[in-house]
C-alpha positions as CSV (number, residue, x, y, z in Angstrom):
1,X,0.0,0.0,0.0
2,X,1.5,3.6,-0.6
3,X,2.5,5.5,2.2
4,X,0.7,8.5,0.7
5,X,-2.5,7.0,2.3
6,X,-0.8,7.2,5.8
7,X,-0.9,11.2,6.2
8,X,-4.7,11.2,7.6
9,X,-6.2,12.9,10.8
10,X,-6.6,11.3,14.2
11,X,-9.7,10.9,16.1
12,X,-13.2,12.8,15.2
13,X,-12.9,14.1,18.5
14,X,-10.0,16.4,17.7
15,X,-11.1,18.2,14.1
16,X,-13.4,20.4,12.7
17,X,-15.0,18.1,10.3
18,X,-17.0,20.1,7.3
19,X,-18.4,17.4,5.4
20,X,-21.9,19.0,5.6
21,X,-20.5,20.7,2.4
22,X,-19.5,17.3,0.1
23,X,-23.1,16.8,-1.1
24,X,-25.1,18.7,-3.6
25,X,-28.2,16.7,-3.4
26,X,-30.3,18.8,-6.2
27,X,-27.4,17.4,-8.9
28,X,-27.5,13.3,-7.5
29,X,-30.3,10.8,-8.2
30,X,-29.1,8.2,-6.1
31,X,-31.0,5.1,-5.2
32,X,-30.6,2.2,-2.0
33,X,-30.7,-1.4,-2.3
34,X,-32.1,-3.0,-5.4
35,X,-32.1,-0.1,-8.0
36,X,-30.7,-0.5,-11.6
37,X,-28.0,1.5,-13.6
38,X,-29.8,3.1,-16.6
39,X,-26.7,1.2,-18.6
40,X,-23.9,-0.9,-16.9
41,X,-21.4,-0.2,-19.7
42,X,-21.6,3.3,-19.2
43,X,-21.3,2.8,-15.7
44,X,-17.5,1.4,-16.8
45,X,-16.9,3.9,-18.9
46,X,-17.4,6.7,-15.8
47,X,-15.0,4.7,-14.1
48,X,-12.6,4.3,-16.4
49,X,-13.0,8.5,-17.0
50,X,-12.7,9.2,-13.6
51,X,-9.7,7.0,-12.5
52,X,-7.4,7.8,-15.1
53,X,-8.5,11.4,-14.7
54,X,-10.0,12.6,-18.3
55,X,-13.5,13.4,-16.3
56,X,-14.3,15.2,-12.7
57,X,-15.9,14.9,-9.8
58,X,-19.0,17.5,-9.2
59,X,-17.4,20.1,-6.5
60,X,-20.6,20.2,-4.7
61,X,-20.2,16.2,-4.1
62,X,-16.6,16.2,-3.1
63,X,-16.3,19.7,-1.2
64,X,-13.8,22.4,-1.6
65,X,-10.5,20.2,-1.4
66,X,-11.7,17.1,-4.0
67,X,-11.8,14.0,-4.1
68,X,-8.3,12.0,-3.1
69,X,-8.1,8.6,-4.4
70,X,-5.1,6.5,-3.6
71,X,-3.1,4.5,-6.4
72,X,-3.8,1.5,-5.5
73,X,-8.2,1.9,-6.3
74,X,-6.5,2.6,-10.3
75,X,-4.6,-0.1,-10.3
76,X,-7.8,-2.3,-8.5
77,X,-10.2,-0.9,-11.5
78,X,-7.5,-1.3,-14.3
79,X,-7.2,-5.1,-13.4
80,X,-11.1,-5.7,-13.9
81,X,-11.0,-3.6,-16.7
82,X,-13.2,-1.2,-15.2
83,X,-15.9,-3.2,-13.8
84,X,-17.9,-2.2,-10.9
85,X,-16.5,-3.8,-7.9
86,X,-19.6,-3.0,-5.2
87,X,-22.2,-3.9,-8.0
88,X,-23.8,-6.9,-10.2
89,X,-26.5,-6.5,-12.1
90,X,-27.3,-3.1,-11.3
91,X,-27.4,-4.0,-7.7
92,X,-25.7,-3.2,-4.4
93,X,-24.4,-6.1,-2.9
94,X,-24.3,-7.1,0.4
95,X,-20.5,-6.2,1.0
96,X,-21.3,-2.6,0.1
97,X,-23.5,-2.2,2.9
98,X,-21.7,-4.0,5.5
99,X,-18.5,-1.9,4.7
100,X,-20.5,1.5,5.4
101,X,-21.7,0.0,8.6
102,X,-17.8,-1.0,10.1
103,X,-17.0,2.8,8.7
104,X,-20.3,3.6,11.8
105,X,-18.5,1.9,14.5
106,X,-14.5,2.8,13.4
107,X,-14.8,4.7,16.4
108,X,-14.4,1.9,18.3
109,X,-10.7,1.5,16.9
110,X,-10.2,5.2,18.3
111,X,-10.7,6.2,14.3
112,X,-13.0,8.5,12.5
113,X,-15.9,7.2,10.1
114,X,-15.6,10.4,8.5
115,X,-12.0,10.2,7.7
116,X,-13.1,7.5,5.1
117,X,-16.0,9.0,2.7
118,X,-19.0,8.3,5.6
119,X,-21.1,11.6,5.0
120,X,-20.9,11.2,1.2
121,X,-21.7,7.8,1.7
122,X,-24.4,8.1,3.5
123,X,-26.0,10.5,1.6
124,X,-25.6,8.7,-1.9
125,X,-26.8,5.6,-0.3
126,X,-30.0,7.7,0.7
127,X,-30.2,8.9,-2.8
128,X,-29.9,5.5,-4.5
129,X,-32.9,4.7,-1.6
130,X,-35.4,7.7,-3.1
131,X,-34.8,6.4,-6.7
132,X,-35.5,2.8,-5.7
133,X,-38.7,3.9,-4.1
134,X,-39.5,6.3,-6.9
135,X,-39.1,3.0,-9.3
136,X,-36.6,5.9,-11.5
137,X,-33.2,3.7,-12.8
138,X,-29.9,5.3,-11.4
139,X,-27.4,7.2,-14.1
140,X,-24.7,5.3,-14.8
141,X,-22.4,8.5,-13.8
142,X,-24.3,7.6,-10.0
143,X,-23.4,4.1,-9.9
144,X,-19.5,4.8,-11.0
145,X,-19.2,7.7,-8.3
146,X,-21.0,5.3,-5.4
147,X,-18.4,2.4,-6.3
148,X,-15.4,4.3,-6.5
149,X,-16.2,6.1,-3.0
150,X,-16.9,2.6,-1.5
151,X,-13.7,1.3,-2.9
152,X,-11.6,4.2,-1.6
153,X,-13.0,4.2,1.4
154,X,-12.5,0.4,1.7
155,X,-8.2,1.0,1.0
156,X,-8.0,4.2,3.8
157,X,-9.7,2.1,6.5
158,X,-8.0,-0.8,5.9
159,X,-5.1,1.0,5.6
160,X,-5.5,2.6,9.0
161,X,-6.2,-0.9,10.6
162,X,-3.1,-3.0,9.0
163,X,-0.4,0.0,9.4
164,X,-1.9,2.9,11.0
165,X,-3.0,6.4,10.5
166,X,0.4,7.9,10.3
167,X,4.3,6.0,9.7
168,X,5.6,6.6,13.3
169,X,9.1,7.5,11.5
170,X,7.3,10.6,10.3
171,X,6.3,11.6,13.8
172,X,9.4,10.3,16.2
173,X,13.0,10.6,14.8
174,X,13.7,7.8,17.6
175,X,10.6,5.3,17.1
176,X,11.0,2.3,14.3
177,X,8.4,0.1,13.6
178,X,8.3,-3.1,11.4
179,X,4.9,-2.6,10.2
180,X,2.4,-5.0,8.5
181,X,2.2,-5.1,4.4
182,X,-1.0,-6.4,2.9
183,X,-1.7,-7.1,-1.0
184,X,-5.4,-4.8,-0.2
185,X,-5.5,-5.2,-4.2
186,X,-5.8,-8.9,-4.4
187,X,-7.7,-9.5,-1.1
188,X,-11.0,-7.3,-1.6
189,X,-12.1,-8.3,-5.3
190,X,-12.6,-12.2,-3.9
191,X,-13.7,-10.8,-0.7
192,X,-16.9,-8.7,-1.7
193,X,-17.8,-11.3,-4.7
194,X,-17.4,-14.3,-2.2
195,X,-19.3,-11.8,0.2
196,X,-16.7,-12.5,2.8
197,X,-15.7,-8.8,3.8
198,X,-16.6,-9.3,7.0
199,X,-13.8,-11.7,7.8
200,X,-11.2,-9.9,5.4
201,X,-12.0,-7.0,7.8
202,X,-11.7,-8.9,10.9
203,X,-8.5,-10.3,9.6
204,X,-7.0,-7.0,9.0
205,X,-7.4,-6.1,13.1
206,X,-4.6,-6.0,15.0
207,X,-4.5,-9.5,16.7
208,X,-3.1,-8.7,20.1
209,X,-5.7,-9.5,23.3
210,X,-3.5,-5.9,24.3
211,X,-5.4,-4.1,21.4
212,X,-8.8,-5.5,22.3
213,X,-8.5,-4.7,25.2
214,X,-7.8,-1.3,25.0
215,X,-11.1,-1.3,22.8
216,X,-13.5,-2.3,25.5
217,X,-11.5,0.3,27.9
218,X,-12.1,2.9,25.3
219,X,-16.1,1.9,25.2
220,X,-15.9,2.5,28.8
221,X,-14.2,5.7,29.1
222,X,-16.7,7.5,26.3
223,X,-19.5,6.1,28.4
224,X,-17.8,7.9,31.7
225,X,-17.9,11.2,29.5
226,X,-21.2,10.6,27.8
227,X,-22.4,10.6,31.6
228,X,-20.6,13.9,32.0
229,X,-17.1,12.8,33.7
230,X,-16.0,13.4,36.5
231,X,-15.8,17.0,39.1
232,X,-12.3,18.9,39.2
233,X,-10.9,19.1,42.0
234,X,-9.9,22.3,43.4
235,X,-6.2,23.2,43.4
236,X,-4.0,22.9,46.6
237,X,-1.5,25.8,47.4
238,X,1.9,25.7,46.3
239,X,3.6,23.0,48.5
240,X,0.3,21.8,50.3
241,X,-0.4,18.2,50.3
242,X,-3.4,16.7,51.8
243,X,-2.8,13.8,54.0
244,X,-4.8,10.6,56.0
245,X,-6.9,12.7,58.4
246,X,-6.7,15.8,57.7
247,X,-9.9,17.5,57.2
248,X,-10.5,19.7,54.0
249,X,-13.4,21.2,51.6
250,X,-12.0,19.2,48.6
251,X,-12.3,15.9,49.7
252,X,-15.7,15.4,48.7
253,X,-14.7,16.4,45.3
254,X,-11.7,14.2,45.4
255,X,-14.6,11.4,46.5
256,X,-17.1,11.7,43.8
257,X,-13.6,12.1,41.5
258,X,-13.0,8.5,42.3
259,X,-16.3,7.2,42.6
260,X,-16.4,8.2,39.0
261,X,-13.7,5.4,37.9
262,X,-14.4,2.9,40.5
263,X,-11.2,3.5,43.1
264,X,-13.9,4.3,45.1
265,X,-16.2,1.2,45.2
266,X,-19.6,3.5,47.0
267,X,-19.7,6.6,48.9
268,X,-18.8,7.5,52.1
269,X,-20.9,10.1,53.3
270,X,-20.0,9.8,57.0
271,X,-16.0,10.8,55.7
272,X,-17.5,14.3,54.6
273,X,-14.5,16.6,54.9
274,X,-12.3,14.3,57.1
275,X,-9.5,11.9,55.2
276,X,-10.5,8.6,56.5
277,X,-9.2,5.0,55.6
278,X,-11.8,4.6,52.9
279,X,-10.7,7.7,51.2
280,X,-7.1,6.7,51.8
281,X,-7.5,3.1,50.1
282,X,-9.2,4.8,47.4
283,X,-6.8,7.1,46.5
284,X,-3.6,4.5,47.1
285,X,-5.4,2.4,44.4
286,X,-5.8,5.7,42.0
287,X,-2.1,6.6,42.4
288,X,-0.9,3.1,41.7
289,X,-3.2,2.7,38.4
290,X,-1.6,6.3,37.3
291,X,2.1,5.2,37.9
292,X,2.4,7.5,41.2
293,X,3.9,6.6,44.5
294,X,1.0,4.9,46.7
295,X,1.6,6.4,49.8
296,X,-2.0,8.3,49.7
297,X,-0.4,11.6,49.9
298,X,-2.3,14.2,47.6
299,X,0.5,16.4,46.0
300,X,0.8,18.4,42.8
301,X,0.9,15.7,40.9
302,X,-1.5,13.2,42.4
303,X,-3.8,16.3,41.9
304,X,-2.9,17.2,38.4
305,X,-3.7,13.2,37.3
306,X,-7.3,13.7,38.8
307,X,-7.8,16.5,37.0
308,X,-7.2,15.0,33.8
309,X,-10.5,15.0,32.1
310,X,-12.5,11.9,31.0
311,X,-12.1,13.2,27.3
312,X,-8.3,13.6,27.5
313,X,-8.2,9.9,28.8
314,X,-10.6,9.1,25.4
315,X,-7.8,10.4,23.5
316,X,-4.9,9.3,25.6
317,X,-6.4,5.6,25.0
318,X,-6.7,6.4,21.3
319,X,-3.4,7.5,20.7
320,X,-2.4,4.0,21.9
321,X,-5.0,2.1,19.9
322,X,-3.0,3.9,17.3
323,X,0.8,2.7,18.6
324,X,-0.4,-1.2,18.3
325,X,-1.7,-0.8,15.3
326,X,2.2,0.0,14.3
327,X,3.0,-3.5,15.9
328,X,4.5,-6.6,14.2
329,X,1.5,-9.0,13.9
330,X,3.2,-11.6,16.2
331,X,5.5,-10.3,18.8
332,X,7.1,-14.1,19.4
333,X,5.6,-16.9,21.4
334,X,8.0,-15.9,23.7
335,X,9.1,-12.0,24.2
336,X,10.4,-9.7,26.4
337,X,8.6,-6.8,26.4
338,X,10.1,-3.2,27.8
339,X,7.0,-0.4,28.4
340,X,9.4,2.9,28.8
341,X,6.3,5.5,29.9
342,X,5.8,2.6,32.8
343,X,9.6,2.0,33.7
344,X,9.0,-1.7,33.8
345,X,10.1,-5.1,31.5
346,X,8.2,-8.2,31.3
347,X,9.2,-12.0,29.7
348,X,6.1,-13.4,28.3
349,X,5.4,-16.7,27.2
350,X,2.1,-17.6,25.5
351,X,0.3,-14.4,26.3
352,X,1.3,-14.5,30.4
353,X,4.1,-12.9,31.9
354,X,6.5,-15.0,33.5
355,X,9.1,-12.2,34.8
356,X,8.4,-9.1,35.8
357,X,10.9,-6.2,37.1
358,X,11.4,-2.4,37.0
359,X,13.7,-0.6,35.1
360,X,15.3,2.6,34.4
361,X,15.2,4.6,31.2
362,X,16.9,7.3,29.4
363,X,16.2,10.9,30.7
364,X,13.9,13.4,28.5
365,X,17.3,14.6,27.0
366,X,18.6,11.4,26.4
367,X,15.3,9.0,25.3
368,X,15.4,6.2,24.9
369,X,14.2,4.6,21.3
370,X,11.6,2.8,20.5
371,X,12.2,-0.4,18.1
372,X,11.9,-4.7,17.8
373,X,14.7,-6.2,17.6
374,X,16.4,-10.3,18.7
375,X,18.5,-10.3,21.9
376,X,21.0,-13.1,20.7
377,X,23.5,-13.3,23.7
378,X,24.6,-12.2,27.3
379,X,27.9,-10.3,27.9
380,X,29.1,-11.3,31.7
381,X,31.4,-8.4,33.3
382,X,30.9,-6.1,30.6
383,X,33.2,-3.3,29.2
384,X,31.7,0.2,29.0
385,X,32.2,2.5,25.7
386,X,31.0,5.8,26.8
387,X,28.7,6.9,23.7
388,X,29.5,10.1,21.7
389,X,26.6,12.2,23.4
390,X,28.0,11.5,27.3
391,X,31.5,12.2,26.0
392,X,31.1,15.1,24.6
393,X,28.7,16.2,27.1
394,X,30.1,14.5,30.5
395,X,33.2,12.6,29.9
396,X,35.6,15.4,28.1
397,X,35.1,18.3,30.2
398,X,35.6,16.0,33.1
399,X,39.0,14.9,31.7
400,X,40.2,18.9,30.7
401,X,39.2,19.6,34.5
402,X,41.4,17.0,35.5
403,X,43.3,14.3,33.3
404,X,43.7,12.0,36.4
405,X,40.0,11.9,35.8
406,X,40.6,9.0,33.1
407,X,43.1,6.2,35.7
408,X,40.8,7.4,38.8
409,X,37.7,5.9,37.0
410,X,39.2,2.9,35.3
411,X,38.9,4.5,31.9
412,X,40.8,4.0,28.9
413,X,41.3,5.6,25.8
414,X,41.3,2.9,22.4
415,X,42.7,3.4,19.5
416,X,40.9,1.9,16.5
417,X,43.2,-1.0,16.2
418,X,42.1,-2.3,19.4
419,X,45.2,-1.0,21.8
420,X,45.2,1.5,24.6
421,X,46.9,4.3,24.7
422,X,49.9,4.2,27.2
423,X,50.1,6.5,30.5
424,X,52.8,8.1,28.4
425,X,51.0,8.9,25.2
426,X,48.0,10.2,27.6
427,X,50.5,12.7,29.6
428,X,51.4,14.1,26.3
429,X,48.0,15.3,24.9
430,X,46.9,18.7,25.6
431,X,43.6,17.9,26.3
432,X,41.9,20.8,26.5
433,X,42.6,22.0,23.0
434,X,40.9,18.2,22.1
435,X,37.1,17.8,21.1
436,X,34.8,15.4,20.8
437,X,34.7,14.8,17.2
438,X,38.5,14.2,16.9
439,X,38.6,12.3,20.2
440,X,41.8,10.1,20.1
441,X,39.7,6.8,19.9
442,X,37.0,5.5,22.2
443,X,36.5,6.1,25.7
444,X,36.1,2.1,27.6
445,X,35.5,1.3,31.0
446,X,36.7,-1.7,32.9
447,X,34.6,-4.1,34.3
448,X,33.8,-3.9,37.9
449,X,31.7,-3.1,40.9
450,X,32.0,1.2,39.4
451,X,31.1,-0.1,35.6
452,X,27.7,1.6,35.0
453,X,26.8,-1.6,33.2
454,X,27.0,-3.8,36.2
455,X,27.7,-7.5,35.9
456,X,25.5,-8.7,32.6
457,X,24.0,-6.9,29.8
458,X,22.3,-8.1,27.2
459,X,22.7,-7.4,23.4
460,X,20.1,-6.9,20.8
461,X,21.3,-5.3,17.1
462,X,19.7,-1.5,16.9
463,X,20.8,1.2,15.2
464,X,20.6,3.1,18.2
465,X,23.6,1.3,20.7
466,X,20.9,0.4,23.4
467,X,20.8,-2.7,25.3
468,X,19.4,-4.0,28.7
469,X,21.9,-4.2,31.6
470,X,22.6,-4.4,35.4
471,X,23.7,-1.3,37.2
472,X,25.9,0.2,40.3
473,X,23.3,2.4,41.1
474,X,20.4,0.1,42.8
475,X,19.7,2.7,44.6
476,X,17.6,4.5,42.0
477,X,14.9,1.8,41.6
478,X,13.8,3.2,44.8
479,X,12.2,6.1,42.8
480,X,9.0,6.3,41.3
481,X,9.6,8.5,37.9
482,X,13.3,6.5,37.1
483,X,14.4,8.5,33.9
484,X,18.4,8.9,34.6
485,X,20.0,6.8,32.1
486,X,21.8,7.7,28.5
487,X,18.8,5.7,27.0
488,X,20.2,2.2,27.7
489,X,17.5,0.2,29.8
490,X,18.9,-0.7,33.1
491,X,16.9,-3.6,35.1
492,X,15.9,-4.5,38.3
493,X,16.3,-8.4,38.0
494,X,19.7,-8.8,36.0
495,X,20.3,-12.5,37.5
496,X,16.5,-13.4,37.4
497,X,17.3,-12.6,33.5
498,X,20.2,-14.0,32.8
499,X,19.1,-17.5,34.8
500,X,15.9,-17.3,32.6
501,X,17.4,-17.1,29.0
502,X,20.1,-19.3,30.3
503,X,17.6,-22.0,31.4
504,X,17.5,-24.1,28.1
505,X,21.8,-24.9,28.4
506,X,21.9,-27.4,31.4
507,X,25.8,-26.6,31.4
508,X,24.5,-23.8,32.6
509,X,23.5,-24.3,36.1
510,X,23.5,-21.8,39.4
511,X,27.1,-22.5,40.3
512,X,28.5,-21.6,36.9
513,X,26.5,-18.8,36.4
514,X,27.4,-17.2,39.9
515,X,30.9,-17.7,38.4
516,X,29.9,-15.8,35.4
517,X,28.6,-12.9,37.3
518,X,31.6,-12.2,39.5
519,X,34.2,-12.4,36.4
520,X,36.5,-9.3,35.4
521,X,37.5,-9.8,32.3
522,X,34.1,-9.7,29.5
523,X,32.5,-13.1,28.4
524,X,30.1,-13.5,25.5
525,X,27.2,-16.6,25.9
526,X,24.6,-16.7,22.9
527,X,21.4,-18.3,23.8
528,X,18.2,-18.9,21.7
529,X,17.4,-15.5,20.0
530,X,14.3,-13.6,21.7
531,X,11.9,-11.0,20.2
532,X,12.9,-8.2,22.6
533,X,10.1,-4.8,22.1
534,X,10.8,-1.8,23.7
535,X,8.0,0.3,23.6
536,X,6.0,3.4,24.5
537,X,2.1,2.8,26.0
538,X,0.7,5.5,28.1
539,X,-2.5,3.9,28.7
540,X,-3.3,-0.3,28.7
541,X,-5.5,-2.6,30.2
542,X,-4.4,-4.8,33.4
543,X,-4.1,-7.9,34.1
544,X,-6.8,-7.2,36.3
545,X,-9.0,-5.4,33.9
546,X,-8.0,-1.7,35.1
547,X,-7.2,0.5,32.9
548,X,-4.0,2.0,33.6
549,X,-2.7,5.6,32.1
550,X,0.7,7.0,32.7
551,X,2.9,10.7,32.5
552,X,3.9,10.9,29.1
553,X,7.2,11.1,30.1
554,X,8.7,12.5,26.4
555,X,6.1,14.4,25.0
556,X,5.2,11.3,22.4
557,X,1.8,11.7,23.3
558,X,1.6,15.1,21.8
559,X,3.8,14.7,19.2
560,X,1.7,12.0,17.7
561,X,-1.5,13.7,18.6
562,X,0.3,16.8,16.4
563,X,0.6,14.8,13.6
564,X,-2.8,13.2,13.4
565,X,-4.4,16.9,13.2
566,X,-5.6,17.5,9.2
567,X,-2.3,17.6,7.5
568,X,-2.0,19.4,4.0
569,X,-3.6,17.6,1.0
570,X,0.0,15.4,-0.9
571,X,0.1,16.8,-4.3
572,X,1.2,13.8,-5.6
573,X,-2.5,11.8,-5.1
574,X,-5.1,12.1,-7.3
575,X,-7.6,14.7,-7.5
576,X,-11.2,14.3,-9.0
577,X,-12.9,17.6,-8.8
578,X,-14.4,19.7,-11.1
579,X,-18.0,20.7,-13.1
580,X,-20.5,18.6,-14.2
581,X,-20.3,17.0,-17.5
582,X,-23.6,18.5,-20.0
583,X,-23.6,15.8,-21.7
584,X,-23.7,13.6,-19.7
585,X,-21.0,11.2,-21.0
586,X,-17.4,11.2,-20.1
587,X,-14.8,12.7,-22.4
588,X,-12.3,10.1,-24.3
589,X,-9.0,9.8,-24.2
């Protein structure tokens, strides 16, 4: 499919949408069901006019910025010679009608019926409905214009579904997806004659329970706004925090907050103004769905999550819906999965997680990326190469302050042949007329107990020099927002991990790998290659149904959300927009 499809807008939630203006109803005789083209040849001949682009669309029908039709609907009619696709005979058939109905309910995917023809639609199948009942036959020029509409419409949804609105490479410079390819021109010919478009559609869905999931949630939180969301809660003064029993005018708003998304199971109406245990349980379970620390505390931002309102959360889920539809179809059997808005890593196996652990990504400054990749071996006492950005940033003017810098943190300088430099050949460069781009050679870290990388890391190819490791700072998984590294991934459970992938190689047992982990010189072990997905979800559903949201962390939220506002019209698609023909025949080639 061409990526010139992809650049389409978001939600219907976040738009303008004019489409009251596509339709000039006094110029279409339209009819529903069971009415007959005048002339089914003609009908072909339209087609052939209006896809190869020597006849126009009506501006009235299409609206002030025409008609876009994708490349692959010409080659589609070219194949069948210009035959009507949607229908036989003269007559709708049943795929025609069940399409427009899925274009209804794409809201459910967190997408926009009116993103894929819908209004038109609707209002030439209501046409084609007033002929039919009239007993009047429907001009060929009708019957062309209803079938190419259905068929574009058909290719921008299914689009959407298989790869997603927008190519995430377009919106993140640090986010690479391997996403799914379908042949949309050979599936939907056999699909609507066989009248099996319901199960081509259902096919093209993203398969994962995640994304289905996230569906039902999204059903759920438009219901919670439909039923006017939820009360905000008046702000705190600066540096005020509410805590267990103290007694304040906003807890009965901060009550009926949570009462609105079930941490509150029923009122307390005895509470009133006082924080009591109910209200305290209530608002533990709140901070720990939202990522915060669960101490009940109510701070700035405990505050600002409550306050986020029921339709920000519609979108928030949406934006998501849109992220697995960027997903590989199957993510592996077994996988380890890295969520880096929730600082946490899980190994799953058949659809349950078998190892879970926090972890610790790179600071808003230093992301870290967003790709699939196989993680094909272990490293054991690793070396550390500082990368470009921390040496020009934190390394080199570390080592102009004080050259002893380099022997006092077990650092050496390698030449690109492999050697270090000597003490002597260090002495001798003037370092602070040195700069990062003609550094002389890389900057490597022994192994041991000060390596940043700990004891194990473990290697997956990316174009982006990130890997999961252990760390000399175990302190910092004692925080709750745990952005501090370059944009490596450092983890909680290093041994639990490396015991796990190692499990399969009985030479491998617990004595030899507590060998392994107290080495100082580096040691490679392979093991069975394992999808490993590090990825970006601000809101999912639980294991225990919840719905869980999180901080977005780097602003990918709104980037995305950026990109699926209407973007400009590609000049390089086809445009079908013009006056009505008087005679009422398209003009030959």
């Amino acid at each position: 499919m061409t990526d010139r499809l992809k650049n389409m807008r978001g939600g219907c939630g976040c738009r303008v949408v004019l489409l009251s203006l596509l339709l000039c109803l006094s110029a279409w005789t339209l009819a529903w069901g069971g009415g007959r083209v005048a002339d089914t040849a003609p009908a072909g001949e339209w087609l052939a006019a209006l896809v190869d682009g020597r006849e126009t669309l009506p501006a009235g029908l299409v609206g002030p910025d025409g008609f876009v039709m994708s490349e692959e609907v010409g080659d589609l009619y070219r194949a069948r010679e210009f035959r009507t696709l949607w229908q036989s005979n003269g007559s709708l058939r049943p795929s025609a009608y069940l399409l427009v109905d899925r274009l209804r309910n794409a809201a459910e995917h967190g997408l926009c019926g009116e993103d894929y023809l819908l209004a038109p639609l609707e209002e030439l199948l209501a046409n084609r409905a007033g002929l039919v009942r009239q007993q009047k036959a429907v001009p060929s020029l009708d019957a062309a214009v209803l079938d190419l509409f259905l068929t574009q419409a058909f290719f921008s949804y299914a689009t959407h579904l298989v790869e997603g609105q927008i190519d995430p490479a377009l919106v993140h410079v640090d986010w690479r997806a391997r996403r799914r390819k379908l042949d949309l021109v050979r599936l939907l010919p056999p699909a609507v004659d066989g009248e099996s478009l319901g199960t081509l559609l259902g096919e093209l869905i993203p398969p994962h329970p995640e994304y289905r999931a996230l569906m039902k949630a999204l059903a759920r939180q438009r219901e919670l706004v439909t039923r006017g969301g939820w009360p905000t809660v008046p702000s705190l003064p600066k540096g005020a925090k509410l805590r267990p029993g103290d007694i304040d005018p906003r807890l009965p708003a901060i009550r009926a907050r949570l009462l609105a998304t079930g941490e509150l199971p029923a009122p307390l109406p005895f509470e009133r103004n006082a924080y009591g245990t109910g209200t305290l349980a209530a608002v533990r379970r709140f901070q720990e769905r939202h990522g915060l620390e669960p101490d009940g505390v109510i701070g700035q931002r405990t505050l600002a999550a409550l306050n986020v309102t029921a339709e920000e959360r519609v979108r928030q889920i949406e934006l998501n819906l849109e992220r697995w539809r960027w997903m590989p179809r199957d993510l592996g059997r077994r996988h380890i999965r890295v969520n880096i808005a929730d600082f946490s890593l899980k190994v799953i196996e058949d659809g349950q997680a078998v190892l879970e652990m926090p972890v610790i990504v790179g600071t808003p400054y230093r992301r870290t990326p967003v790709f699939s990749s196989q993680m094909s071996y272990l490293e054991f006492a690793p070396t550390w190469t500082v990368p470009a950005t921390v040496l020009r940033e934190d390394k080199l003017p570390a080592i102009k302050k004080n050259p002893a810098f380099l022997s006092k943190n077990h650092f050496h300088v390698i030449r690109r042949t492999g050697q270090a430099l000597t003490p002597q050949e260090l002495a001798a460069i003037n370092w602070h007329a040195v700069e990062a781009e003609r550094f002389p050679g890389s900057l490597r870290m022994d192994p041991g107990p000060w390596n940043p990388l700990g004891r194990v890391k473990f290697m997956f190819p990316n174009p982006y020099n990130v890997y999961l490791h252990d760390t000399n700072e175990r302190w910092l998984f004692d925080r709750t927002l745990r952005t501090f590294s370059s944009g490596c991934i450092r983890i909680g459970q290093p041994v639990e991990l490396a015991r796990y992938l190692l499990r399969d190689q009985p030479q491998w047992d617990e004595e030899r790998l507590q060998q392994a982990l107290e080495r100082n010189t580096p040691m490679q072990v392979s093991i069975d290659p394992i999808p490993t997905h590090i990825q970006y979800w601000t809101a999912w559903v639980d294991s225990d149904g919840s719905t869980r949201f999180r901080t977005d962390l780097y602003l990918r939220d709104l980037d995305l959300e950026t990109a699926l506002r209407p973007l400009a019209q590609d000049p390089g698609r086809s445009r079908l927009a013009g006056p009505r023909p008087e005679n009422g025949r398209p003009r030959q080639g």
